[in-house]
C-alpha positions in Angstrom: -44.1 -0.8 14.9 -46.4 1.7 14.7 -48.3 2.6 11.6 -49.5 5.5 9.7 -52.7 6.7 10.9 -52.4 5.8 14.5 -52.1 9.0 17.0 -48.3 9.7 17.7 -46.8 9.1 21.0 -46.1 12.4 22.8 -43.1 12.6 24.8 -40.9 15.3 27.0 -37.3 15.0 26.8 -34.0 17.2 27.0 -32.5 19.0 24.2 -28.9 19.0 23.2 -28.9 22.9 25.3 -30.8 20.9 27.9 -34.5 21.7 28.1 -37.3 20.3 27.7 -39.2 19.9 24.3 -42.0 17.7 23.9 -43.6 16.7 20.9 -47.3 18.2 21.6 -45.6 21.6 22.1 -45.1 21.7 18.3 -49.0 20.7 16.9 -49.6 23.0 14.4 -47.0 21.8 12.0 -45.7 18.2 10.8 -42.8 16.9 12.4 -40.7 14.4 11.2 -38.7 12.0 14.1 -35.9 9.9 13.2 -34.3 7.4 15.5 -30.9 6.9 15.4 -28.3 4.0 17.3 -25.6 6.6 18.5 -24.0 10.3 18.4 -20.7 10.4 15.9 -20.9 6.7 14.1 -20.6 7.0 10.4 -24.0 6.1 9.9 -25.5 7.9 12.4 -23.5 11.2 11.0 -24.2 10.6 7.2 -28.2 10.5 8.2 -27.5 13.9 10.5 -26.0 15.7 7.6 -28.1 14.9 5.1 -30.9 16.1 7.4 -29.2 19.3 7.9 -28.4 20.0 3.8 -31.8 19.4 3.3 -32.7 21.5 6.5 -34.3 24.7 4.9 -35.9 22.7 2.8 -38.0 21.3 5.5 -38.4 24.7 7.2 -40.1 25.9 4.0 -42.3 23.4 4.2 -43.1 24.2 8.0 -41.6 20.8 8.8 -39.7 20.3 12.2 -37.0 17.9 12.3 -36.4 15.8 15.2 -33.5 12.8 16.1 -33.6 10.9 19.0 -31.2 8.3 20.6 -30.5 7.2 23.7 -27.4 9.5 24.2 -26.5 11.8 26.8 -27.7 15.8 26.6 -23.8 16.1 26.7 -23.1 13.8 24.2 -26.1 15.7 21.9 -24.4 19.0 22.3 -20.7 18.1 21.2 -22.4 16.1 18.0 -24.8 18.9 17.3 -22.1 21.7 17.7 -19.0 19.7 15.8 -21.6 19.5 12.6 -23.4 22.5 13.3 -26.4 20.5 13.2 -29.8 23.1 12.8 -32.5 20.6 13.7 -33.7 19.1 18.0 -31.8 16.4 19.1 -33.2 15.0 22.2 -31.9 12.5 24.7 -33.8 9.5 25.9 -31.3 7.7 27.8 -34.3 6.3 30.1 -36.0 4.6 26.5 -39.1 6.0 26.9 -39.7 7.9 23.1 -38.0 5.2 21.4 -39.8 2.3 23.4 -43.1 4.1 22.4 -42.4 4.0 18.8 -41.4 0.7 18.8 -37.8 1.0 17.5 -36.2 -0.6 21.0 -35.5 -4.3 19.0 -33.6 -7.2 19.0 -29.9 -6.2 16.3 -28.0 -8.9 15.2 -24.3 -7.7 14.7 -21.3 -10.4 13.3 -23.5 -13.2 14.6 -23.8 -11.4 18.3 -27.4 -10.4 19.6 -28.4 -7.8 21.7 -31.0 -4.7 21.8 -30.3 -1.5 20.1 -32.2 1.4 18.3 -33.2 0.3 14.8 -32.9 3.4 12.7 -36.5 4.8 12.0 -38.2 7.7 10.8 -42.0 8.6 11.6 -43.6 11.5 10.0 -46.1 13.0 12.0 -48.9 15.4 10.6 -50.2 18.8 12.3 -53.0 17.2 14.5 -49.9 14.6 15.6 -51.3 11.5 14.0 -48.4 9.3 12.2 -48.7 10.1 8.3 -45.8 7.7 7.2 -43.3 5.1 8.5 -40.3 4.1 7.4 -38.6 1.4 8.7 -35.1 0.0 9.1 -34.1 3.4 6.9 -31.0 3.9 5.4 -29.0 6.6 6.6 -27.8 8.3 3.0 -31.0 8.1 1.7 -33.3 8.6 4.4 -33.5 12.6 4.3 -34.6 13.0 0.8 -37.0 10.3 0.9 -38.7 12.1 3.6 -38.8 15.4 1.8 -39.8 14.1 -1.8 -42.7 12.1 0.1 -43.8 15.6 1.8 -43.4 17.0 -1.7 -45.7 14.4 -3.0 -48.5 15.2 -0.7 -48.2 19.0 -1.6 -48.8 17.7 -4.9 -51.9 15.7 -4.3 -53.3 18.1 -2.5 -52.9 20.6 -4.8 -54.4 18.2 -7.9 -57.5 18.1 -5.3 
């Protein structure tokens, strides 16, 4: 995996309304990307609400909020409008984001094995250099460990 303090990947890929975002376009501000398995599992869904209730949250903190799979733009816009999701999700059917961070690995699954997205968040400061990783992340808990981890460097910085 990557680690904090290595330069961030940049990428270009399609929105849930189908255009293009890529993650240079937003330097200036820290970004948080999460990758998840799939659109509309119970996992998947519990980590994209929780992103969304604690939405504003990140927005006053000049925080974007990414999530990335491999599912289609299609699939992106019927999960995105069915929760009313705020944040970018962006496609990568072709594996090229989530090959770059590393989060393409071997899943074991009742004893079966095959490849899959392991859910991961990267947090990625304003010059796009990785600031924090979390691996393997749990979807119900994810969100807020993010945001009290942003909150935590407010507070340093503000001791300083």
């Amino acid at each position: 995996m990557l680690e904090a303090g290595m330069k961030a990947p940049d990428f270009t890929l399609r929105n849930a309304k189908d255009q293009e975002v890529s993650l240079s376009s937003l330097r200036g501000q820290k970004v948080i990307v999460y990758f998840y398995p799939r659109d509309n599992t119970p996992g998947c869904t519990r980590e994209a609400l929780n992103y969304k209730e604690l939405y504003e949250a990140f927005q006053a903190r000049q925080v974007e909020v990414i999530g990335i799979s491999k599912d289609s733009v299609k699939s992106h816009d019927k999960f995105a409008c069915k929760y009313e999701l705020p944040f970018i999700l962006l496609s990568d059917p072709e594996l090229q984001a989530i090959q770059a961070y590393d989060v393409w690995q071997e899943k074991k699954l009742y004893g079966k094995v095959s490849m899959g997205v392991v859910r991961s968040t990267y947090v990625i400061d304003e010059n796009g250099m990785i600031l924090k990783v979390y691996p393997k992340v749990k979807p119900d808990l994810n969100a807020r460990e993010v945001l009290d981890y942003l909150d935590s460097l407010q507070d340093n910085a503000n001791k300083n």
